[in-house]
BAVEX-428428 format. One record per residue (C-alpha): residue number from 0; x, y, z. Coordinates in steps of 0.05 Angstrom, whole numbers, plus 5000, padded with zeros to 4 digits. Each point is the difference from the previous one (the first is absolute). Layout:
# BAVEX-428428
[NUM,[X,Y,Z]]
...
This chain:
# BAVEX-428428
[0,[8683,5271,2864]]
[1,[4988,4962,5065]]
[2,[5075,5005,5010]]
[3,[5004,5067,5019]]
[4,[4945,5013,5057]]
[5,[5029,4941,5031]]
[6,[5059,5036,5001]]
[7,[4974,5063,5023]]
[8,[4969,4966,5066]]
[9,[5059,4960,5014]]
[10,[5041,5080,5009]]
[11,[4932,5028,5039]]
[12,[5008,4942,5045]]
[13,[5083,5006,5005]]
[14,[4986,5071,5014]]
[15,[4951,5002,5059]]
[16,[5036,4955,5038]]
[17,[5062,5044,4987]]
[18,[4960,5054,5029]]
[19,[4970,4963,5062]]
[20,[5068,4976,5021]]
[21,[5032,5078,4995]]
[22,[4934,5013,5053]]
[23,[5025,4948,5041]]
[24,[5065,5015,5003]]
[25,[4993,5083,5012]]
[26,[4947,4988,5060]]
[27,[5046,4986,5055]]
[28,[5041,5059,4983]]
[29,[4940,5046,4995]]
[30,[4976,4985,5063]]
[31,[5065,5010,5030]]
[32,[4993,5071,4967]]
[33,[4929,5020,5020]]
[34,[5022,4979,5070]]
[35,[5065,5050,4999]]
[36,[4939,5055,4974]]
[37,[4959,4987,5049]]
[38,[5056,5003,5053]]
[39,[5017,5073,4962]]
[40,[4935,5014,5020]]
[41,[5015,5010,5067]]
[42,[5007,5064,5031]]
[43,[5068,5007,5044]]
[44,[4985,5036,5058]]
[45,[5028,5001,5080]]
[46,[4955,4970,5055]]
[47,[4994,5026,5061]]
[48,[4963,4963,5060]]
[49,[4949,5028,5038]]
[50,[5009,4992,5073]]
[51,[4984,5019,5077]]
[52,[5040,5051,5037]]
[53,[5002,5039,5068]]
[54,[4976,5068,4970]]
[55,[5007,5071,5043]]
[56,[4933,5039,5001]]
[57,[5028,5069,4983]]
[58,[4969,5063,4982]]
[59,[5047,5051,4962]]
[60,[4999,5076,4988]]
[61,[5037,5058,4987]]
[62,[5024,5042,5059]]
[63,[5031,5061,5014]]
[64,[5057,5014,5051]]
[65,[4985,5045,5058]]
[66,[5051,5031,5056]]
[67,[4962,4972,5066]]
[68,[5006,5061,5027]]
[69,[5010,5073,4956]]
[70,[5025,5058,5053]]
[71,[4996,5078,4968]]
[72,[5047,5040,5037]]
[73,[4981,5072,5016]]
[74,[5029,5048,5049]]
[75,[4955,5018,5059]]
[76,[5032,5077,5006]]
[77,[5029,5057,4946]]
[78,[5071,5003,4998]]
[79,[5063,4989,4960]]
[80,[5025,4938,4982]]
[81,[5075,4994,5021]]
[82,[5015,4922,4999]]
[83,[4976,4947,4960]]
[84,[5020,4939,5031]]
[85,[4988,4948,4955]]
[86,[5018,4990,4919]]
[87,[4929,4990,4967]]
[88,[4992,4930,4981]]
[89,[5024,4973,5067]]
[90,[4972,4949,5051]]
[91,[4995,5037,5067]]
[92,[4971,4967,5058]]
[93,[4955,5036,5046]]
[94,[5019,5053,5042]]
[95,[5060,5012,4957]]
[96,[5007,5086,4982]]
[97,[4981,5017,4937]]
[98,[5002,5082,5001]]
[99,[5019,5053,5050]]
[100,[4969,5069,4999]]
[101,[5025,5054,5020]]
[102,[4992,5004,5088]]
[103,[5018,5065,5013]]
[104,[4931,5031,4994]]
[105,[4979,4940,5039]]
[106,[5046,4998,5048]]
[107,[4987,5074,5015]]
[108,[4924,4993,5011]]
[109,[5020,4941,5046]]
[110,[5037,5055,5041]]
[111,[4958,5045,4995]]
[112,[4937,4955,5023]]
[113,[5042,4971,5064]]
[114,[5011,5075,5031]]
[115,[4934,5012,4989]]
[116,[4979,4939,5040]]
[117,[5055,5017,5058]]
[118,[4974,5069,5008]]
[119,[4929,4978,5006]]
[120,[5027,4942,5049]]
[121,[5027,5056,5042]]
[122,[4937,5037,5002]]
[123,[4964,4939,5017]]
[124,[5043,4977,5056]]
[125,[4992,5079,5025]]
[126,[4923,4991,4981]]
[127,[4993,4941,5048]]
[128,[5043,5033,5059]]
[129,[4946,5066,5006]]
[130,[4947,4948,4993]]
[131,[5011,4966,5057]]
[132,[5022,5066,5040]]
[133,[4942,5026,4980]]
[134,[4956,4939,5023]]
[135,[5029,4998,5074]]
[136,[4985,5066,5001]]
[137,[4932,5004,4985]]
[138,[4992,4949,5045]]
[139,[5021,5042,5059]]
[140,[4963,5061,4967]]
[141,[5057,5045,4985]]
[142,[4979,4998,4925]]
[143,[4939,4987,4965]]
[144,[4976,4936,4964]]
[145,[4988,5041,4942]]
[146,[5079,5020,4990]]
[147,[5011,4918,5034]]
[148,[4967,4982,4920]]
[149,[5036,5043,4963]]
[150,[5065,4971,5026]]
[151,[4977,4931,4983]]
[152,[4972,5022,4937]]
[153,[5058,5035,4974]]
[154,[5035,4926,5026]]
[155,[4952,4962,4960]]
[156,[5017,5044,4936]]
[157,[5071,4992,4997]]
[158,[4980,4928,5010]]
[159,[4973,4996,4936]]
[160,[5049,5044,4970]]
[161,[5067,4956,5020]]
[162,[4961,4940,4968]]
[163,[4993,5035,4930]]
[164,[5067,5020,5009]]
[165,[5015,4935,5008]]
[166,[4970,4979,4944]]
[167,[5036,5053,4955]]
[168,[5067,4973,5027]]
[169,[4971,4924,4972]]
[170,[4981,5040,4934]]
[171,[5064,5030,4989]]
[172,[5049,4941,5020]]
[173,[4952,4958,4948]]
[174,[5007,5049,4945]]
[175,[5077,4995,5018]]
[176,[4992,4925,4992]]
[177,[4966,5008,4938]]
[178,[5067,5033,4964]]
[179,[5026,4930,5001]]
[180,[4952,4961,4950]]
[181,[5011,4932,5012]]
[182,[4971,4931,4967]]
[183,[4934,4973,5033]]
[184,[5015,4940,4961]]
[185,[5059,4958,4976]]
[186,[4993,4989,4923]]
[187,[5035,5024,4932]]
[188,[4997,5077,4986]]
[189,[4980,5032,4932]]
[190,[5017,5066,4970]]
[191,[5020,5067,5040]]
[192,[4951,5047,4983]]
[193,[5051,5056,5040]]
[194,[5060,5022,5009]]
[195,[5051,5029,5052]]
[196,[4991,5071,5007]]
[197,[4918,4999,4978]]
[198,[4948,5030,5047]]
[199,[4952,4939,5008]]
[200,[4930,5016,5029]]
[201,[4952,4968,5047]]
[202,[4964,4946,4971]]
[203,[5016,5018,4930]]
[204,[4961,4963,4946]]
[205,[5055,4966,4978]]
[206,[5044,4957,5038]]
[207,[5073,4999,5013]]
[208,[5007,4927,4991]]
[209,[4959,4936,4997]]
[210,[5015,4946,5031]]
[211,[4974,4928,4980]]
[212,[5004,4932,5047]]
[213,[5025,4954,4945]]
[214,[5020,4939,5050]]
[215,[4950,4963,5000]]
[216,[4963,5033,4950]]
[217,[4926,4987,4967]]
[218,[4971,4979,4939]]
[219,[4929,5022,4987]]
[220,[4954,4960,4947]]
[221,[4931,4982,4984]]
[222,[4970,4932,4988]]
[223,[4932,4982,4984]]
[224,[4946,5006,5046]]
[225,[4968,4929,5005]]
[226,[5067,4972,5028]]
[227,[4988,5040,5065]]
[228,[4977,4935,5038]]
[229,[5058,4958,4976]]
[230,[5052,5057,5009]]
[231,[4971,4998,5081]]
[232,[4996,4946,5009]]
[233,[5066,4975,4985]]
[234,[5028,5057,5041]]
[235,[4959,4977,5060]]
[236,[5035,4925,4978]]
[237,[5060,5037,4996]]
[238,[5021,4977,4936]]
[239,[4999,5063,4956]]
[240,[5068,5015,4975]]
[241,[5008,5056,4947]]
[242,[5057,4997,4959]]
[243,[5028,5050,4949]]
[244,[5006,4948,4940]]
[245,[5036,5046,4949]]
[246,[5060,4986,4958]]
[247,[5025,5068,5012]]
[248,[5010,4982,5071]]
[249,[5024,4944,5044]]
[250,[4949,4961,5030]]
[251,[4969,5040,5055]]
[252,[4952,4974,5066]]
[253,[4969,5049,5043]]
[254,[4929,4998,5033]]
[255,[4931,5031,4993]]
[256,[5001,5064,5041]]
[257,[4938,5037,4981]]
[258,[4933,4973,4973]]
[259,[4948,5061,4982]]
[260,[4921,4999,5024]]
[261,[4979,5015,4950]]
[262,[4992,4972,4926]]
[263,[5010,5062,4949]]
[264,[4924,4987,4963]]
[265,[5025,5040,4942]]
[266,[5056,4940,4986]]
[267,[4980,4944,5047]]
[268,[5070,4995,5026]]
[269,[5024,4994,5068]]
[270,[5056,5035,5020]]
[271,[5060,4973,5037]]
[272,[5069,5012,5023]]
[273,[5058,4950,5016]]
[274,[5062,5020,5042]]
[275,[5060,4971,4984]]
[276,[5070,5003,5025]]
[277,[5031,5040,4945]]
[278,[5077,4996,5041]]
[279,[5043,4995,4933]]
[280,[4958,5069,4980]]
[281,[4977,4949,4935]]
[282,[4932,5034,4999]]
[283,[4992,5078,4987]]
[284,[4941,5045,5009]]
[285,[4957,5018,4934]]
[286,[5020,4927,4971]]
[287,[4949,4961,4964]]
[288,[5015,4927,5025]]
[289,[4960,4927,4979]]
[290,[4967,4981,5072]]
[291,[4987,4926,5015]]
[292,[4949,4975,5058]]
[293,[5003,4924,5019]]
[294,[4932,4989,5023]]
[295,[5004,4927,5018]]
[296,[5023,4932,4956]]
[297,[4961,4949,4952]]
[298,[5039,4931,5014]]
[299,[4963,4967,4943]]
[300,[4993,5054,4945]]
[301,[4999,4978,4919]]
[302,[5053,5030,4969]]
[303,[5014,5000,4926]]
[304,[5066,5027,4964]]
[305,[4977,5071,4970]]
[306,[5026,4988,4945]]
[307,[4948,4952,4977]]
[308,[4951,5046,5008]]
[309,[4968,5022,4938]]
[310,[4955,5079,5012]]
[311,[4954,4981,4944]]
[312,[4926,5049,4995]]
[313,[4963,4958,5049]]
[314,[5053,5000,5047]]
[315,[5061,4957,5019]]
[316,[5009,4932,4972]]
[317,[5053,4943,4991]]
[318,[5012,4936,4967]]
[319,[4990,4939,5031]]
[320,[5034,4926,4967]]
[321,[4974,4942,5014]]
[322,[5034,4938,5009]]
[323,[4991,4980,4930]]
[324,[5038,5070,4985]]
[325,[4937,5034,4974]]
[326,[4988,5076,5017]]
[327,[4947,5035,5018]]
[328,[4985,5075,5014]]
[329,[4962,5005,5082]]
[330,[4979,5061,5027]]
[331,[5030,5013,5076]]
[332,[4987,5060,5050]]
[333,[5071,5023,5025]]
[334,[5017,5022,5058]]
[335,[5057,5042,5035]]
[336,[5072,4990,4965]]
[337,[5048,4973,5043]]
[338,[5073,5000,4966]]
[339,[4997,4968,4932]]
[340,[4938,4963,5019]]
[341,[4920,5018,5003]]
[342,[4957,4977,5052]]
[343,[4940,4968,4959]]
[344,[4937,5007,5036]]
[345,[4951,4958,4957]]
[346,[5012,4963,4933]]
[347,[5060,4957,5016]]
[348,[5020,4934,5043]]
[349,[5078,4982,5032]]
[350,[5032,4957,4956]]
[351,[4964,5023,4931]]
[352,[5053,5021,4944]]
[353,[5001,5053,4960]]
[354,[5035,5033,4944]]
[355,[5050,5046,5031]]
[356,[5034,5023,4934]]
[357,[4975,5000,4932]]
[358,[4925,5013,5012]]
[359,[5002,5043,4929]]
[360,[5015,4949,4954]]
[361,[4941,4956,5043]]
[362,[4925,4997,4987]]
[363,[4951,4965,5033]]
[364,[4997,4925,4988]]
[365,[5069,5003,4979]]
[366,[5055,4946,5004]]
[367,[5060,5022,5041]]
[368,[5068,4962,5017]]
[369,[5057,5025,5049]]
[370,[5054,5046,4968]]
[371,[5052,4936,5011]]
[372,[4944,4946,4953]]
[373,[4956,4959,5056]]
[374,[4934,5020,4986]]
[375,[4962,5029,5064]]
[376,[5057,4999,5045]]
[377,[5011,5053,5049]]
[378,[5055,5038,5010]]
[379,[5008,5006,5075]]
[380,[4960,4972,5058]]
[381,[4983,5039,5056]]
């Protein structure tokens, strides 16, 4: 009987040590496994590097393109239109025709108005001949003074009547002139609201042709009120450049050619207007354009890649990795954009990393490594 439980303890010894060198031998490889877990751990993510840059100060809006100057032609007399000198669409320059009227009525009244003005010139010249006959005369007493006055005020009459005849002769030879309707302005025509052969009257309602100044031409756009002091003073610096900053569009300078006096209360805009050169016709009246005004530069501005920006419900945020390759979540105030990058106001230091790529799959607190396997590592430097 005793033979047997010695037995028995002899295999419970045989089989604990079995057991404790099996634990010995498996630990070294399960370390070397919960270390490869641990590194699976790891969120792979892009860095990006948070750095200093010379920034613009711009303020954009949307502007509309005005002709600089908008000409509606009208004729200045009645009469039939019997050349149009131009095809509609066309740049003229000024003083170029545009219609002719018919003259003859014109002409005729011209006539007319110059034989009225020789006959009274006659009578004039005759007028002032018995006046002074008549004054040498009185003077010696063969006539009264009485018939003396009425020479010189019959002289005195026709006076006054060759100088309104004179003045009809002006009239007519500048309703002659008017039969030739010329342009006031150089500038591109629009549509011909006539034809050859229609009677056109005086200063109908509607013109016979508009005329816009497209080079230079304007842009007209509102920005917010409170940058009134920064917008003058920069053009007293003369530093303001506006810029048309549209893809549609090469890239366009011009200058600020109109600031308004007033700030509309009903929108708190300002109004302005910038002139620009326009001499490859680029820019077209009616379009709707993205406007761009450089105020003045930041040489030292924070500027973070916009793609690390997260827009979460309190506002924007990013992930920042420590050394160690930890991340964690940081509010920031942003700024203007400027090209792929943000201008960070508050929130964020030059040289601080952050995830660039990846932020979904991170959570604050989180482990990250580099997409190529170094944990922490940026991508690029700046």
């Amino acid at each position: 009987m005793t033979a047997l439980p010695r037995t028995l303890v002899t295999l419970a010894i045989t089989l604990a040590l079995a057991i404790a060198l099996a634990a010995c031998s498996k630990a070294p490889d399960d370390k070397a496994k919960n270390g490869q877990a641990a590194r699976k751990r790891a969120v792979p993510v892009l860095l990006d590097t948070v750095r200093h840059g010379e920034v613009p100060v711009v303020l954009r809006a949307t502007g509309t393109v005005e002709a600089s100057a908008t000409v509606a032609i009208k004729a200045q007399v009645a009469g039939i239109v019997q050349e149009i000198d131009f095809q509609e669409g066309d740049e003229v320059k000024a003083g170029a025709p545009l219609f002719t009227l018919d003259k003859r009525p014109f002409a005729a009244a011209l006539h007319q108005a110059q034989g009225v003005l020789a006959r009274d010139r006659a009578e004039l010249d005759n007028a002032r001949r018995e006046e002074a006959r008549y004054s040498a005369a009185a003077r010696k007493g063969y006539v009264s003074g009485e018939q003396a006055e009425q020479a010189a005020t019959r002289a005195a009459t026709l006076t006054a009547t060759v100088q309104a005849d004179e003045a009809a002769v002006e009239n007519a030879r500048l309703r002659l002139e008017f039969c030739t309707i010329t342009a006031p302005i150089s500038g591109r025509t629009g549509e011909v609201q006539t034809a050859v052969g229609n009677l056109v009257k005086e200063n109908a309602d509607t013109p016979l042709v508009t005329i816009r100044l497209t080079r230079p031409i304007e842009v007209a756009f509102a920005v917010p009120g409170r940058h009134l002091a920064d917008i003058v003073s920069s053009r007293q610096a003369g530093s303001l450049r506006v810029t048309i900053d549209d893809p549609a569009f090469p890239l366009l300078a011009g200058s600020l050619s109109f600031l308004d006096n007033t700030i509309d209360p009903a929108t708190s805009t300002l109004r302005l207007k910038a002139r620009f050169a326009n001499d490859d016709n680029s820019l077209w009246p009616g379009q709707t354009v993205a406007v761009a005004i450089l105020l003045t530069t930041r040489p030292a501005a924070i500027l973070v890649p916009t793609r690390a920006i997260n827009m979460g419900q309190k506002g924007p945020r990013v992930f920042v990795v420590s050394d160690e390759g930890v991340a964690s979540e940081r509010a920031i105030v942003t700024g203007q954009p400027f090209g792929e990058m943000t201008v960070v106001e508050s929130g964020l230091s030059a040289g601080e990393r952050v995830v660039g790529e990846g932020q979904l799959q991170v959570t604050d607190g989180a482990r990250v490594e580099e997409r190529n396997g170094s944990a922490g590592r940026e991508r690029t430097k700046p």
